[in-house]
N, C-alpha and C positions, 0 to 999 in steps of 0.2 A: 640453527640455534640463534642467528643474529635475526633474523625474523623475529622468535618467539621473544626477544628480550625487548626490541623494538616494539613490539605490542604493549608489551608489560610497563615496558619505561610510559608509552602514548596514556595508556590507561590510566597511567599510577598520578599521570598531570593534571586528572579531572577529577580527583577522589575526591568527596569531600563528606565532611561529617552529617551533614545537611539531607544527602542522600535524596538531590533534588538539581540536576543540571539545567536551567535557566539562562535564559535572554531575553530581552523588555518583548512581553508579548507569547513567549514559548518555554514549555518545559517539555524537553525530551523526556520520552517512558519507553522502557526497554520490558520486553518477557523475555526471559532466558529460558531455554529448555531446563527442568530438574535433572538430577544428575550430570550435568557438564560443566567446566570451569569459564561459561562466557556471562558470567550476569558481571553487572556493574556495580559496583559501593556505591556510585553517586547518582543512578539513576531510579529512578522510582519505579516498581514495579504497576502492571496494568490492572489489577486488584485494585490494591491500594486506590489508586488515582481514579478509576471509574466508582468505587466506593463513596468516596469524597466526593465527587461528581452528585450522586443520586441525592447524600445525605442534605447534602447544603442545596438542593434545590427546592424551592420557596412557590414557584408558579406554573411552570412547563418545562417539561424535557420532552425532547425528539430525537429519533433515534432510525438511521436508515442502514441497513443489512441485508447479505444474500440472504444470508440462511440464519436459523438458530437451533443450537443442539447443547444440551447438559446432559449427566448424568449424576443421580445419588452420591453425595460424599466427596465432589470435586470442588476444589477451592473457589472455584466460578458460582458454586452456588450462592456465596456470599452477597455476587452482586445482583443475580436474581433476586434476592430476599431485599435487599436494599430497592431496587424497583419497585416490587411489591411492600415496603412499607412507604417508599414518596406517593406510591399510588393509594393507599388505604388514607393518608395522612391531608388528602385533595390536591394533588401537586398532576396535572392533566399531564396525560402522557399521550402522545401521538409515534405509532410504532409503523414504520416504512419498511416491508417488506419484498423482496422480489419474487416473481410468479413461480420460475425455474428454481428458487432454492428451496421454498417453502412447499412445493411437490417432489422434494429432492433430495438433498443433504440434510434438512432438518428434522429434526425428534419431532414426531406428532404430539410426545408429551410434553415436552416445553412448548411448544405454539400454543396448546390450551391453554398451558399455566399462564402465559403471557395475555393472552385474550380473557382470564380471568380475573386479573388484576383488577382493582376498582377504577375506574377514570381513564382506563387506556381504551385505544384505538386502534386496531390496528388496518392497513390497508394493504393490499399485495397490487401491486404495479408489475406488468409484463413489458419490458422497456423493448422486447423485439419488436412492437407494436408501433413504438417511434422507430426503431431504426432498421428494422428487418429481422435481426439477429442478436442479441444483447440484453445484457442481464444489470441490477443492480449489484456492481462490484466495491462500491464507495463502501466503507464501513467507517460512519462517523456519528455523531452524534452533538447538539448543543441544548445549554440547560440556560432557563430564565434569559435567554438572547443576549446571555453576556459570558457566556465559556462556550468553549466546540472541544470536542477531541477528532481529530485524522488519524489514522494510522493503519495496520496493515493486519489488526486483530479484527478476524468475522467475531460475531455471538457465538460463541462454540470455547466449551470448555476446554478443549486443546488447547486453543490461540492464546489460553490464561497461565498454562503449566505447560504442554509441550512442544511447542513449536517458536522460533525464533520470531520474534515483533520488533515494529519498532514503529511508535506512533508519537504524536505533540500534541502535550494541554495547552488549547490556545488560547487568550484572554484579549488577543490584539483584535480593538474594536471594530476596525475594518474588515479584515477576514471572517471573524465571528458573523457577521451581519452577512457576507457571503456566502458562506458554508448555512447559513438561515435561508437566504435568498432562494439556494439551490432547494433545498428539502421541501419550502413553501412551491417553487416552480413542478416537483415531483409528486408533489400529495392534489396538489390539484389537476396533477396531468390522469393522474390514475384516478380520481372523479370522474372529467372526462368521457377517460376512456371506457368506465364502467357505467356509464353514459349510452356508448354508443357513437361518443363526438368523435372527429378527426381532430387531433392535437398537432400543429404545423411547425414545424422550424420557429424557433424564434430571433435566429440568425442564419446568414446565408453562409454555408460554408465556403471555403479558399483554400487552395492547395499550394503553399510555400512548401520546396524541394530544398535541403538541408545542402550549404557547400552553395547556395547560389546568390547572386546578390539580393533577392528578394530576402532568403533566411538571415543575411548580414544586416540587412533595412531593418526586419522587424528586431533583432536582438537591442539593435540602436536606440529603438520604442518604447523596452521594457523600463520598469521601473531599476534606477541604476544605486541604490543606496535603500533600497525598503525589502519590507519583505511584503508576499502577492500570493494571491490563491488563483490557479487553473482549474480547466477539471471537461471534462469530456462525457459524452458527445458536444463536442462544440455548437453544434445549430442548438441543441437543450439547454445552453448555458442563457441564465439571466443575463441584463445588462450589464459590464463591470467585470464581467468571469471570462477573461482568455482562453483558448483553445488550448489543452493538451498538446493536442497530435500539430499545433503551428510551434507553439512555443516552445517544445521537446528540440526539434532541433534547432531552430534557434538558436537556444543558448550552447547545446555541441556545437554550432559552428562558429559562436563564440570562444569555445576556448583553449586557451594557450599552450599549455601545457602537459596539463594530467586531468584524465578523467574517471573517478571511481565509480563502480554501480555495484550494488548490491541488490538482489531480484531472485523470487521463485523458478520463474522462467522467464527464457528468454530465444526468439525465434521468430523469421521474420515471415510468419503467417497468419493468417486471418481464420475466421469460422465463415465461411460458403455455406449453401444448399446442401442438402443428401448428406453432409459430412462431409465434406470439400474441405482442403484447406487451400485458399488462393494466395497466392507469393502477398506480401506486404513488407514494401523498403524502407516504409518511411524511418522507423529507427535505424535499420540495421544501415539503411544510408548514409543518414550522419556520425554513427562511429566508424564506418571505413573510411567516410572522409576525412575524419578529425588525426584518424591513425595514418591517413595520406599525407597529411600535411607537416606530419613528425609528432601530435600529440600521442602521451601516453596512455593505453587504456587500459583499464584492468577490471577486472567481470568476475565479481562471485556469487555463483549460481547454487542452488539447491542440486543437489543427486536427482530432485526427478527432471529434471531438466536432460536426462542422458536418455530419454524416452524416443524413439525415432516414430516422427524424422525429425523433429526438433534440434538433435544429438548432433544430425548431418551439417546444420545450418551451424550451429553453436561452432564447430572443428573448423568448418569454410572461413571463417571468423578469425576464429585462433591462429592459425596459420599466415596469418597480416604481420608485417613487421610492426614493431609498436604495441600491438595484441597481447595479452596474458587472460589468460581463463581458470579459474580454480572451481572445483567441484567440493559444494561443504556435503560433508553427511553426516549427518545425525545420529547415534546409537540409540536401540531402542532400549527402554530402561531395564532396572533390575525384576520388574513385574510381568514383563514379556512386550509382546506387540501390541503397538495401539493402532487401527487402522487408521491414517489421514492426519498420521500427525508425525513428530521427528523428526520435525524438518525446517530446512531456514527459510523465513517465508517473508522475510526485512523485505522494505523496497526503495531502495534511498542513494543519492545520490551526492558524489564531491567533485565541484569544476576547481581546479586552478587554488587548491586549497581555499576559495573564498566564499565559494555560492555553496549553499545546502537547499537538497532537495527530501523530502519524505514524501511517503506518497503511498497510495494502494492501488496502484495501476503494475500488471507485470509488463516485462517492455517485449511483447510480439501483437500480432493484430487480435481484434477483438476487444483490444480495452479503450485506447484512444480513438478509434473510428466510428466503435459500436455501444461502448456500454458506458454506463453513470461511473466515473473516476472522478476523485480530486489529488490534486497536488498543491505542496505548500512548499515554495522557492522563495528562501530565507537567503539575501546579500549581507550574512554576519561572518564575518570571519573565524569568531567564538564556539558557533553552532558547525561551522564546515569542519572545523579541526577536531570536533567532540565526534560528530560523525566518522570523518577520516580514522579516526583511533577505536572508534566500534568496529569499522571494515578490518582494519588491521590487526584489532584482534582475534577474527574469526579469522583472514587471510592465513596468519603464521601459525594458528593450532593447530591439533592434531586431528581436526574435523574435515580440512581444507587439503585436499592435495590438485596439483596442474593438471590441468585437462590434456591424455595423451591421444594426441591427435590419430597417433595407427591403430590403440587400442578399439576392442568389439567390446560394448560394455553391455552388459546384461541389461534386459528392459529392469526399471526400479521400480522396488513395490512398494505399491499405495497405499492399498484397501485390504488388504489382508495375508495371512503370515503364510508362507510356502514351502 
């Protein structure tokens, strides 16, 4: 009970009639699943704001995604329709898709309708091509090279009504021009590569180990008062763009205190050959360290995350002093099951109640080593404590219960009802 009121009070600090939570340069945007009590008064939904996004675009939008998938009648269609009139209207659209999601997870009928549009383009990029194994997992988007949105919603009618988001309208003219830099570095790499060209590293990777004094040097580096865009694969990143997979722990060894994370999944394994999964410490390193050294940590994972062996790793974890793990789960609505959706799919992070991190990377291998991620690491105090009170409100509902470490938990369903 003192959980759930601590939510409530956290919540009740940020309401505002405005219905729009802001800091010079960001506005947080929440999707709440329908039917559950986690939406925000003061956060704008992802509708709304990709809405506004389309309408008030004047010259170009660009847009990078695994996959895209609609269906008839879902409120996501609105911003379909909004694409398709910036597009009828001359407003050039250049649409960034990935090889593996676009053979995959996506509606073959929204890719036409998208490909039908007047003025769009679209390109599929196979980013295992740069890295071995990897997929475009960024889902972002900027309009007229002066807004970006980040966040953790694919193109997929779910991510609009049922599954938990949580992304930033950004306006801060340096990151915008980043999050630009990145998609221009991506549209040409898939020319390229449809080419036939070799597309090379455009930086030499580096392997800082979290807990050492190398990870303490570069945290010293970071910018200590601003906010900064990451984003991974690091060698793919323009000039200006830090590495994910150095700067992740970095700032965990950074910090003092308490460390919140919010993630789909979380598991310190990679994607291998044949379906291999090969160990990957680089996170799970710097929270055992952080939790070595008496920080607090606390881990709210999505229920598919109880998948093995993922499940094995998450419990090894848990059972650290300092560790706490909570498993959210989603009910499915009043309408029955939706496959691929119900689920908390945030990915966000709070150091020391000061640093906010958002981001669309989940934290096990595969995203910082292998695929297109970005992160936006905000030193606002205003933005850490809005986050902090979003974790805390799923933390204390009745969505979230402790990961028990003895329990067999059944494998979680996905893709369809049993």
């Amino acid at each position: 009970m003192r959980r759930y009121l601590l939510a409530a009070a956290l919540a009740a600090c940020f309401t505002s009639a405005h219905a729009a939570f802001q800091i010079p340069g960001f506005e947080l945007v929440q999707t709440a699943p329908v039917e559950t009590t986690l939406k925000s008064d003061d956060l704008r939904g992802s509708i709304e704001v990709w809405t506004e996004l389309f309408d008030n675009a004047e010259s170009e939008i660009c847009i990078g995604q695994f996959y895209v998938a609609s269906v008839p009648g879902a409120p996501f269609e609105k911003v379909i329709e909004r694409l398709e009139a910036a597009g009828k209207r001359g407003v050039k659209i250049r649409f960034l898709i990935d090889k593996k999601g676009v053979g995959g997870l996506s509606d073959k009928a929204t890719v036409d309708r998208l490909r039908a549009i007047p003025n769009l383009e679209m390109r599929v990029l196979d980013v295992s091509q740069l890295t071995g194994n990897g997929i475009i997992h960024a889902k972002y988007l900027t309009v007229d090279h002066k807004v970006a949105f980040i966040g953790s919603q694919n193109f997929d009618w779910r991510a609009f009504t049922h599954i938990h988001e949580t992304g930033l309208r950004i306006t801060d003219a340096k990151v915008v021009g980043q999050v630009q830099a990145i998609f221009e570095q991506d549209w040409t790499a898939q020319a390229a590569l449809a080419a036939g060209k070799t597309v090379a590293p455009l930086q030499a990777k580096a392997a800082i180990l979290a807990g050492t004094p190398a990870a303490s040097a570069l945290a010293s580096t970071l910018p200590s008062d601003a906010n900064f865009l990451i984003a991974s694969p690091g060698g793919y990143n323009p000039a200006g763009v830090a590495d994910s997979e150095l700067v992740l722990p970095a700032l965990l060894a950074d910090a003092k205190q308490e460390i919140r994370v919010s993630m789909l999944d979380y598991a310190p394994l990679s994607y291998g050959p044949n379906g291999t999964r090969p160990f990957y410490a680089v996170v799970d390193n710097a929270l055992r360290a952080a939790a070595t050294r008496g920080v607090k940590v606390r881990l709210l994972v999505s229920n598919w995350n109880l998948e093995k062996p993922a499940i094995q790793h998450l419990k090894s974890l848990a059972m650290l002093p300092n560790v706490e793990v909570r498993i959210v789960t989603i009910p499915k609505t009043s309408t029955g099951f939706i496959p691929f959706a119900r689920v908390w799919h945030s990915k966000t992070l709070v150091i020391d109640g000061k640093l906010a991190w958002v981001g669309t990377s989940n934290w096990a291998g595969g995203y910082f080593d292998l695929s297109r991620n970005m992160e936006v690491v905000m030193r606002n105090e205003a933005m850490a404590k809005r986050l902090y009170a979003l974790q805390e409100q799923a933390w204390g509902s009745q969505y979230a219960q402790p990961l028990d470490v003895n329990k067999d938990y059944p494998k979680p369903n996905k893709g369809k009802e049993e």
